[in-house]
C-alpha positions in Angstrom: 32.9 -18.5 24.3 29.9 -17.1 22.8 26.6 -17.6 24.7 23.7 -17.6 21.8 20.2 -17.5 23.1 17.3 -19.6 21.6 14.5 -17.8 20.4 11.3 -19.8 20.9 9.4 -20.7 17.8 6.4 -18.6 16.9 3.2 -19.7 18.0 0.6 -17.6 16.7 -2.2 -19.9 15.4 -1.5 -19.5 12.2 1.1 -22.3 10.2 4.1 -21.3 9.0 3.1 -22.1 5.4 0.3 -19.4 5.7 2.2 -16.9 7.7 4.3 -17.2 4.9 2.2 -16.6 2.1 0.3 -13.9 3.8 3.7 -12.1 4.4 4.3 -12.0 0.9 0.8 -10.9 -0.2 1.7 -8.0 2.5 4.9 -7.3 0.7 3.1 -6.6 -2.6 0.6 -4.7 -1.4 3.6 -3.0 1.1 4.7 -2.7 -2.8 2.0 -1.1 -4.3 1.3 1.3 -1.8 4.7 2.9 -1.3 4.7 3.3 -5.2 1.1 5.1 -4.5 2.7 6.9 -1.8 5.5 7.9 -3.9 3.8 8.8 -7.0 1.1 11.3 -4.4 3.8 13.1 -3.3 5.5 13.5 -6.5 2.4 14.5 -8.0 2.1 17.4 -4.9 4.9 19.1 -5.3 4.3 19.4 -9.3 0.9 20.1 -10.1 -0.1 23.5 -11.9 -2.8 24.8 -13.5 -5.9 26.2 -12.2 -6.7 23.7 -9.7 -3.2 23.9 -8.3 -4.2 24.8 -4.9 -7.1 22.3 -4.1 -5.1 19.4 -5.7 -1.8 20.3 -4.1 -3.7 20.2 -0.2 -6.3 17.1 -1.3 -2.3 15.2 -2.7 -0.8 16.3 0.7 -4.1 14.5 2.5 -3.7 11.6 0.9 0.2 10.8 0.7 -0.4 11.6 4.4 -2.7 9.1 4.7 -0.5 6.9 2.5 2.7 7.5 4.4 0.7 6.3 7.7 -0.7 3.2 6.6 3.0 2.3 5.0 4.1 0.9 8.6 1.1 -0.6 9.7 1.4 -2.8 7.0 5.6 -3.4 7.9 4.6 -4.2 11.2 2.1 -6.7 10.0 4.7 -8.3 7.9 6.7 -8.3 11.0 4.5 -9.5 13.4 4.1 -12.7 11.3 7.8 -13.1 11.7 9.2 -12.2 8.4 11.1 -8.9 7.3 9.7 -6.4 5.6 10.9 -5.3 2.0 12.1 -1.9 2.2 14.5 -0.8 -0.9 13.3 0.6 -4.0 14.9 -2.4 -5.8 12.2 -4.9 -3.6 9.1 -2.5 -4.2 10.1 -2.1 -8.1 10.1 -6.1 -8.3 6.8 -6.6 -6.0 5.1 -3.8 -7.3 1.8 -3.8 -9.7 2.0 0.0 -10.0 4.1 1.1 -12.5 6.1 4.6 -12.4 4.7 7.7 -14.3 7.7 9.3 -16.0 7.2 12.8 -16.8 5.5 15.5 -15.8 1.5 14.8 -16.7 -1.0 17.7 -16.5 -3.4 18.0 -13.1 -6.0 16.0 -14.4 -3.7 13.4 -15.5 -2.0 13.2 -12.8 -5.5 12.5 -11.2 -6.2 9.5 -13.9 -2.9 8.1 -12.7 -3.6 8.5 -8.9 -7.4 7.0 -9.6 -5.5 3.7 -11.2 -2.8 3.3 -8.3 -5.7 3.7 -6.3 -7.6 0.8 -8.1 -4.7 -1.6 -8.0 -3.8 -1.2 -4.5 -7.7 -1.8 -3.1 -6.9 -5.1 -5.9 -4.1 -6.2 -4.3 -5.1 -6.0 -0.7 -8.5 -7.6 -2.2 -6.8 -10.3 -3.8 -5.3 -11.6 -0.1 -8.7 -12.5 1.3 -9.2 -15.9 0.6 -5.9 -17.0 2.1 -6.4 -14.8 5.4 -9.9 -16.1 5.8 -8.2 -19.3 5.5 -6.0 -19.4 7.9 -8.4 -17.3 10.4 -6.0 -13.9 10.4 -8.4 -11.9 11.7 -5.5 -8.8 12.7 -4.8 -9.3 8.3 -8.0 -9.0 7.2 -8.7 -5.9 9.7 -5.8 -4.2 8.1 -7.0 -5.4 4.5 -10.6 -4.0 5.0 -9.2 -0.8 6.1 -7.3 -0.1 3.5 -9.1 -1.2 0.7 -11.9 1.3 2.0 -9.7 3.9 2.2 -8.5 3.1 -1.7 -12.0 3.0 -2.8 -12.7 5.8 -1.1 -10.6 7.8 -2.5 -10.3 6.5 -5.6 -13.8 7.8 -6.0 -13.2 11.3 -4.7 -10.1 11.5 -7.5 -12.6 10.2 -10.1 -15.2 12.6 -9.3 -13.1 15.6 -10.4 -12.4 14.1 -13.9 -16.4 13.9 -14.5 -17.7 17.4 -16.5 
């Protein structure tokens, strides 16, 4: 006979309904930023041109950075109790970023990157008003931090397209 063990229901403070929902905010922006991440490092190993060296180390910084925040935000999902997309099929489907085909020049490649940038800092912006809601203080940490770090940079890419 197979013994099954109960799992006790998750208690967090936070309804299911809005655990929910915040989970699937995460999964879009979970979305957007692998598509970032992917798009940072594609953009690494291609770029030429005269600014080849300083864009290929400042791409490495921030897919880095990228690559990093990619499980904090998983283990959010998680921690909610729901799973975490993870196939290119789910982040195609959640995603608002859409995939640069082609090889663009440096500094296109930078007017890309400064959009991706944009729409991620969006979509983490845009989950606010439901974690404020349902008082998910460990969410909105996480969505502060990384809409700072999308601004931030999104500035420093920007900077280089100004003559």
């Amino acid at each position: 006979m197979k013994k099954t063990t109960k799992v006790a229901k998750l208690d967090i403070g936070i309804t299911d309904k809005d655990r929910s929902a915040i989970a699937q905010g995460l999964s879009g922006l979970l979305a957007d930023s692998y598509t970032l991440y992917l798009m940072t490092h594609n953009f690494h190993w291609n770029v030429t041109g005269p600014q080849f060296n300083s864009l290929h180390l400042m791409f490495m910084g921030q897919y880095t950075e990228q690559w990093n925040a990619l499980d904090l935000i998983a283990e959010r999902i998680r921690a909610l109790g729901h799973p975490a997309p993870g196939t290119y099929k789910e982040f195609v489907k959640l995603a608002t970023i859409k995939e640069v085909e082609g090889q663009p020049k440096a500094m296109d490649m930078v007017r890309h990157l400064v959009a991706a940038q944009e729409a991620t800092a969006r979509t983490a912006r845009k989950l606010f008003p439901l974690v404020d809601k349902a008082n998910d203080q460990p969410t909105a940490d996480l969505l502060t931090q990384r809409i700072e770090v999308h601004e931030k940079t999104a500035w420093m890419l920007r900077s280089l397209l100004e003559e």
